[in-house]
N, C-alpha and C positions, 0 to 999 in steps of 0.2 A: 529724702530718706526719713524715715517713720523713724519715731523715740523708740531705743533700744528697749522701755521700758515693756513697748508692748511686745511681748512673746508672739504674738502673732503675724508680726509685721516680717518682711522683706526687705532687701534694700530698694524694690521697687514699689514697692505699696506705698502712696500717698493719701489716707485715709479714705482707701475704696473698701468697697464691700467686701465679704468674709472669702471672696471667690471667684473676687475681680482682681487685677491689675492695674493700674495707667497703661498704659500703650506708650512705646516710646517710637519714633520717627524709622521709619525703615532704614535710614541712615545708620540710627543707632541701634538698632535691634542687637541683643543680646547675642554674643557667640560663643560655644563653650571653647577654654583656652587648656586643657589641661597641662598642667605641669610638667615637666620632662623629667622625672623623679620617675623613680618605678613604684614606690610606694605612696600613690596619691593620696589624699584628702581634699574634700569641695574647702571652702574658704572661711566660716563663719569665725566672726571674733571670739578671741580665747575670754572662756569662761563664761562666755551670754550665749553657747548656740543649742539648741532644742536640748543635747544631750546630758546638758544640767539639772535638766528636772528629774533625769532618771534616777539621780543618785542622792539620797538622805545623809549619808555619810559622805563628805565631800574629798575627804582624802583616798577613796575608795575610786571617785569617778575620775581623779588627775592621776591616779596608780594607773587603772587602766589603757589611759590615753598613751600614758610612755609605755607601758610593756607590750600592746599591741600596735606599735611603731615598729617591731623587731618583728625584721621577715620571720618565713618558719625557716627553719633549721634545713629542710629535708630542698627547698623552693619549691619547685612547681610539683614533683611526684613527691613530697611530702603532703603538700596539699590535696592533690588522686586520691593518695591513700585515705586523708581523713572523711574526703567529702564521700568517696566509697562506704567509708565504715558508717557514715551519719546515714547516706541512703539506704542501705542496708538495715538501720536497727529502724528506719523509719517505713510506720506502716499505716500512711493516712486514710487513701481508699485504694479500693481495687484498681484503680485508674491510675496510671502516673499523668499528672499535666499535660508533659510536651510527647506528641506523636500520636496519643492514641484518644482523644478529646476530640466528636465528630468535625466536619470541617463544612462550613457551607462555600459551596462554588459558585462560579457566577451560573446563572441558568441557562443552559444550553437552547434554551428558546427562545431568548433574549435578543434583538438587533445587535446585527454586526458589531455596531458602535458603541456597545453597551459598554463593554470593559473601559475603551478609551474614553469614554466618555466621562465612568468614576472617575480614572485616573486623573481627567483634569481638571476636576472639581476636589479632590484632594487636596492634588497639589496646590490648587489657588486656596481651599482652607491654611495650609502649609503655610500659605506666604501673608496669612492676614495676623497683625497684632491682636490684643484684646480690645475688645468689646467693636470690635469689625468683622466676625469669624460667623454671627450669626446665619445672615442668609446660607450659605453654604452649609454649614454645620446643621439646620432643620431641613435642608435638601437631602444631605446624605442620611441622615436619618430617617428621613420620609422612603427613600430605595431600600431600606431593611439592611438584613445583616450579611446580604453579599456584598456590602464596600470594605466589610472588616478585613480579608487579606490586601488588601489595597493600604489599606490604615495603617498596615503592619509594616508592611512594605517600606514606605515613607516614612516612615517614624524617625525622629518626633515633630520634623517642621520644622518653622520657625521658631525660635525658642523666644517665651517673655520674661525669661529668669533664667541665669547661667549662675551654675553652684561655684563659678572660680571668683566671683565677687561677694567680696565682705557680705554679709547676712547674719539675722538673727537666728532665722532657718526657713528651710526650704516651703516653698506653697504649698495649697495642695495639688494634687495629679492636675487636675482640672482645669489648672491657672498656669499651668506649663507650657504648653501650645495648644493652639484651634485641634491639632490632630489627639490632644491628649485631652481634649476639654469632650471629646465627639466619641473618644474609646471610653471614656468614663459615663457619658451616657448611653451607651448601646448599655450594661450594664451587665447582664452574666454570661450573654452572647460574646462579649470580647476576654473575659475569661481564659480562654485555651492560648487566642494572639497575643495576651498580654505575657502567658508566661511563655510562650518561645521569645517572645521580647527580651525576659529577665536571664533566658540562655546567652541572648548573644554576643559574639567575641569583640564587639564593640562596649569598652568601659563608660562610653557616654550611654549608649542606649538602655544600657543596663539601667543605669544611675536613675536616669526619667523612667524607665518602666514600672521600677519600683515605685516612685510616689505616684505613678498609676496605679500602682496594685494595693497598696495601701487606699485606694477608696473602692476596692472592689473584694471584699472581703468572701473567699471562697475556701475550700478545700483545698481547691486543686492548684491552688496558688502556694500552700506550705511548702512542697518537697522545694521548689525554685528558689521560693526567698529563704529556705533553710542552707542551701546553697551560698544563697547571695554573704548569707552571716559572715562567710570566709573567706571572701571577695578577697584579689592584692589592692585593687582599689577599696580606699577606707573611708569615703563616699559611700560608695555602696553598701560596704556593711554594715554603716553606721545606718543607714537611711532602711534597711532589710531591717535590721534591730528595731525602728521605730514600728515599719509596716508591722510587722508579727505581734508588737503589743497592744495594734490596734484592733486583730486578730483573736486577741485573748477570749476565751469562751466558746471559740469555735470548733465546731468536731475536729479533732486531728492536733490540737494544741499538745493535748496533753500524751499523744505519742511522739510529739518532736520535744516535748521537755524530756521525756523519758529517752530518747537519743541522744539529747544534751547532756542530761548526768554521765551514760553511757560513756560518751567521748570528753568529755572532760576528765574523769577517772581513767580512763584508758591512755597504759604509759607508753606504748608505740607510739600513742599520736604526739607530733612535736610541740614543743610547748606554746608556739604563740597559737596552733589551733586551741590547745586545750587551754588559753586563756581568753581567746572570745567566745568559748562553749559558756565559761564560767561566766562571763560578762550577759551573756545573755539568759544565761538562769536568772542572776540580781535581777535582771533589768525586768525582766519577769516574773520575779518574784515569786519563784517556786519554792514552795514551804519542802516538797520535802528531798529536795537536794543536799539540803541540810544533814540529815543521815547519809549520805551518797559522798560530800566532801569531809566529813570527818578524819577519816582518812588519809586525806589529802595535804594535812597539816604537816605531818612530816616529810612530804616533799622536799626535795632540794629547789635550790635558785629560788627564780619569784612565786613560782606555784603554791608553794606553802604559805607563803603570806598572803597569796589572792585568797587561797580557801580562808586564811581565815579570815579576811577583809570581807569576805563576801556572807560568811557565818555569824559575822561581828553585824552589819547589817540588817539580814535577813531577821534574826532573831533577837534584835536588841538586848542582846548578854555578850559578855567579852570572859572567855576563860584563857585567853591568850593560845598557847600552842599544845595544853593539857587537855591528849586526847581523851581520858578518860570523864575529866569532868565536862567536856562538851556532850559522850556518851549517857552519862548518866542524866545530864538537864534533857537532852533529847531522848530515850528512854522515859521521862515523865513528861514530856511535853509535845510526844510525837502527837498525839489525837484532839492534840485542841488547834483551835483556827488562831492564824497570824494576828488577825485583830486581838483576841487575847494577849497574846504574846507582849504585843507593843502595849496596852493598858497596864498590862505587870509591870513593864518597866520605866509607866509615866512619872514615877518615884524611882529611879536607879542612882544609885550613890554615887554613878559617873555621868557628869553632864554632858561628855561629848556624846552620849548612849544617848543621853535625855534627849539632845539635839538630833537626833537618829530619829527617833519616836515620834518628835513633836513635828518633823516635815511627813514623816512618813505616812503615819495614824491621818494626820490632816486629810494629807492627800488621799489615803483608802477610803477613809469613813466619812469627809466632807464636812467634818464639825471641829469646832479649835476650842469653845468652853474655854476661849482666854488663856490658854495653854502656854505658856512659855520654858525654854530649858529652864532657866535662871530662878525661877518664884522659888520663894520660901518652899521647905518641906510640905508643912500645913497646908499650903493654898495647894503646892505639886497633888496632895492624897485627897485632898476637897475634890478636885479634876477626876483624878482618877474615879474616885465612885461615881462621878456624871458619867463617866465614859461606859462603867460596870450596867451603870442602869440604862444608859440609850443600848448598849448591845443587848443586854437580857431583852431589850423591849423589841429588837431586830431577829433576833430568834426567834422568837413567838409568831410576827409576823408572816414568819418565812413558811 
């Protein structure tokens, strides 16, 4: 097992390439084990798995994790209702994904043997570990894009990584099985298979589909994984969370953020949905949610404190639960950009803010200028004007 240290790593990556695995002995081939809990989650160790990096504020990302542990309220037809209402305010393209996304058949001109013949070139893809899947995997390739209902079919294989063992975090799609290494290179052609993939009523297939889909960055992949966010399996949603930020800047994002405020502020919906609506604003970092959750502050239970966990965050200022002075700061700070925002507050007289800033700015803007919460004032306002002068110099650019 790879040092925890590397964020990239697996528990089966033994310092292979960025998209390879080891191969482990057909013996030991990986099997997913899921839990007999109704409220899953895949395995990674607390506190080191992918979804640490999402959060600047650290007591915002362990709020999370407990409050979206509590089923919804409503169970399963609370959950209809929400994922109705998310479909409904979402309007990505004319198209939905699943059913109406053309379909290639095998070709009716084809040899008798033709179909049986993919099928058992799949399945022997299926049954190969990594870096043994090539020959077959540039055979199916070579046949075009009538193996992909086949692909689908079978899905996912062999597995060379099961999310119910310890992990840093998951691989990517490609490093999952031969059949997902082979859907990830057909490339916008698997597209439509992959999101009836993210429909179906298996929590494993789901689970893999997504970190397929996560390297096939489409359109017609949002309404599914918008879906997925609300998974009972928390696997899945957590790993939809990931795909969608990978997503970011894609046509269609910013009518599924604009869903997300939608249902997050919406008091029918029960509250653990409108706490992973909210979770996945943060994790997205949409500036202007912020206007949308102001409101939200005087919520009962935990909603009021996620809005303002997630306002305290977003905007590097803490006016605690006074909604007026969050209105008036956002009122003068709706039209400037978040990167602003966090430079204003590289000097804030609270350092847990400053510690908000200084992961966060790093992470957006990819510059540190030796930034730390803790430095003297002086050196914190010395920073700050580098920071003032690299963005004036990033506007002009643009």
């Amino acid at each position: 097992m790879g040092s925890r240290k590397d964020r990239d790593s697996t528990y089966l990556i033994k310092n292979a390439p960025p998209d390879r695995v080891d191969a482990p002995s057909p013996s030991t081939a990986p099997e997913s084990n899921p839990s007999s809990e109704r409220w899953r989650t895949s395995n990674p160790p607390p506190g080191e798995s992918l979804e640490a990096k999402w959060w600047p504020d650290e007591g915002l990302g362990k709020a999370f994790r407990r409050w979206t542990d509590i089923p919804p309220a409503g169970g399963d037809s609370g959950r209809s209702v929400a994922l109705k209402f998310l479909v409904e305010q979402l309007h990505v393209t004319g198209l939905t994904a699943v059913g109406t996304a053309p379909r290639t058949a095998l070709p009716s001109a084809a040899p008798p043997d033709f179909s049986s013949r993919v099928k058992v070139m799949v399945t022997r893809l299926g049954m190969h570990g990594p870096n043994e899947e090539a020959p077959d995997h540039q055979a199916l390739l070579g046949l075009g894009e009538e193996v992909l209902p086949t692909l689908q079919e079978l899905f996912p294989g062999r597995l060379w990584f099961s999310r119910w063992e310890p992990h840093v975090q998951p691989p990517k799609g490609r490093s999952v099985s031969g059949l997902c290494r082979t859907l990830v290179a057909f490339g916008e052609p698997a597209v439509p298979y992959v999101a009836e993939l993210l429909k179906s009523d298996d929590e494993e297939i789901r689970y893999y589909a997504v970190l397929v889909a996560a390297e096939l960055p489409h359109p017609l992949l949002i309404e599914p994984l918008a879906a997925a966010l609300f998974d009972d399996d928390q696997g899945v949603s957590r790993s939809a969370l990931y795909a969608l930020e990978v997503f970011q800047g894609l046509e269609g994002i910013d009518s599924l953020k604009e869903s997300l405020r939608a249902l997050a502020t919406e008091p029918k919906t029960d509250q653990r949905t409108r706490l992973l609506a909210m979770r996945a604003l943060a994790v997205l970092r949409d500036q202007a949610s912020v206007g949308a959750l102001i409101p939200a502050l005087s919520e009962h239970s935990v909603l009021g404190e996620a809005a303002w966990r997630v306002l305290r965050m977003l905007t590097a200022q803490d006016f605690g639960t006074d909604s007026n002075a969050w209105r008036a700061w956002w009122d003068e700070n709706s039209q400037r950009s978040r990167i602003e925002w966090l430079i204003a507050s590289l000097d804030h007289e609270d350092e847990e803010i400053r510690g908000i800033v200084a992961r966060d700015l790093g992470r957006q803007s990819k510059k540190k200028f030796g930034y730390r919460a803790d430095l003297p004032s002086e050196e914190r306002q010395a920073i700050r004007e580098r920071y003032r002068l690299w963005w004036a110099a990033e506007r002009e650019n643009d």
